[in-house]
N, C-alpha and C positions, 0 to 999 in steps of 0.2 A: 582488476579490483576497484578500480576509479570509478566505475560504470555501477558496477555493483555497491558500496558507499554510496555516493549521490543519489543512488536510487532509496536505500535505508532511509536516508534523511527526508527525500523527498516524501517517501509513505510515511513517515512520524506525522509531519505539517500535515498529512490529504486526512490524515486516522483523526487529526484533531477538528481539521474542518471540517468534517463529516461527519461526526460524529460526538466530538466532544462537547457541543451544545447541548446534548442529553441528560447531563447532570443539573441545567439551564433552563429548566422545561416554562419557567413563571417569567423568561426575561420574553422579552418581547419577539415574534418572529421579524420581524424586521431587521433588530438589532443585531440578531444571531446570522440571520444571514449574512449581513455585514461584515460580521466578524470572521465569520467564514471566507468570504473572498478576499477577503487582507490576508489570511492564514495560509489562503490557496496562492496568492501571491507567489511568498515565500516558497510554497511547493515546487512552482514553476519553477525558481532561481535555481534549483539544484535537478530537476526533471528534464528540459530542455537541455542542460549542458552533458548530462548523462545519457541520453539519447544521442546527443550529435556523437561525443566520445566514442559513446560503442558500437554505431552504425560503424561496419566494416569491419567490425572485431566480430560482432555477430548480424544477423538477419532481421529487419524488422520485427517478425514473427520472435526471434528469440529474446529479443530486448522485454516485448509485451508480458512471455513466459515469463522471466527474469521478473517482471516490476510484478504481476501476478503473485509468484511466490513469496518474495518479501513481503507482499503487503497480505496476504495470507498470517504470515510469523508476525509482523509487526502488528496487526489485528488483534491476533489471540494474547499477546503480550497487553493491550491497549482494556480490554476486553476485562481479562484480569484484577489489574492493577491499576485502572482506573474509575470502569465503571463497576468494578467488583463483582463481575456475572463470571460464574464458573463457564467454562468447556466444555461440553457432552460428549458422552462417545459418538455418537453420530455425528457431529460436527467435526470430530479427528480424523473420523474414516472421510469424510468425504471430502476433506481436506489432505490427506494421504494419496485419494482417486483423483486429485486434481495435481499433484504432485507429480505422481506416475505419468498423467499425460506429457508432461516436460520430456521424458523419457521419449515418447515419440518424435518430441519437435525437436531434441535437438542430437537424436541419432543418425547416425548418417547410413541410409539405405541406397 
């Protein structure tokens, strides 16, 4: 569960640096970049230790699934409640079909 938290956190900070500038659209691009790599920073501080942790709990390939899916949820949370754009059906479903892929990667055949 250490691997999975660090990784939550880490996709809040990536969801802001990437996108949180949007509400920002008249600040300078410079500036927002900026802000953005200080914000990415922070990403890393919890990315990196979350990766080393769960290497050997799980597979490279499943760590990626793992941070995938969060930041999937953490997206449409972001999404919502920040920038206040609705959900579509279309975006649930293919967000669901990307979901279902995890099913393959971390079945064991």
């Amino acid at each position: 569960m250490t691997t999975v938290l660090l990784l939550t956190i880490s996709n809040v900070f990536m969801t802001f640096a990437w996108y949180g500038h949007l509400k920002f659209k008249s600040t300078g691009l410079w500036k927002v970049v900026l802000l953005s790599w200080l914000i990415a920073f922070f990403e890393y501080c919890f990315q990196v230790p979350a990766n080393r942790l769960g290497h050997g709990r799980f597979t490279a390939a499943e760590l990626k699934t793992i941070q995938e899916i969060i930041t999937l949820g953490v997206f449409c949370v972001f999404s919502v409640l920040y920038l206040h754009e609705g959900i579509k059906w279309n975006t649930v479903v293919g967000f669901v079909l990307i979901v279902g892929a995890a099913f393959f990667i971390f079945h064991e055949w």
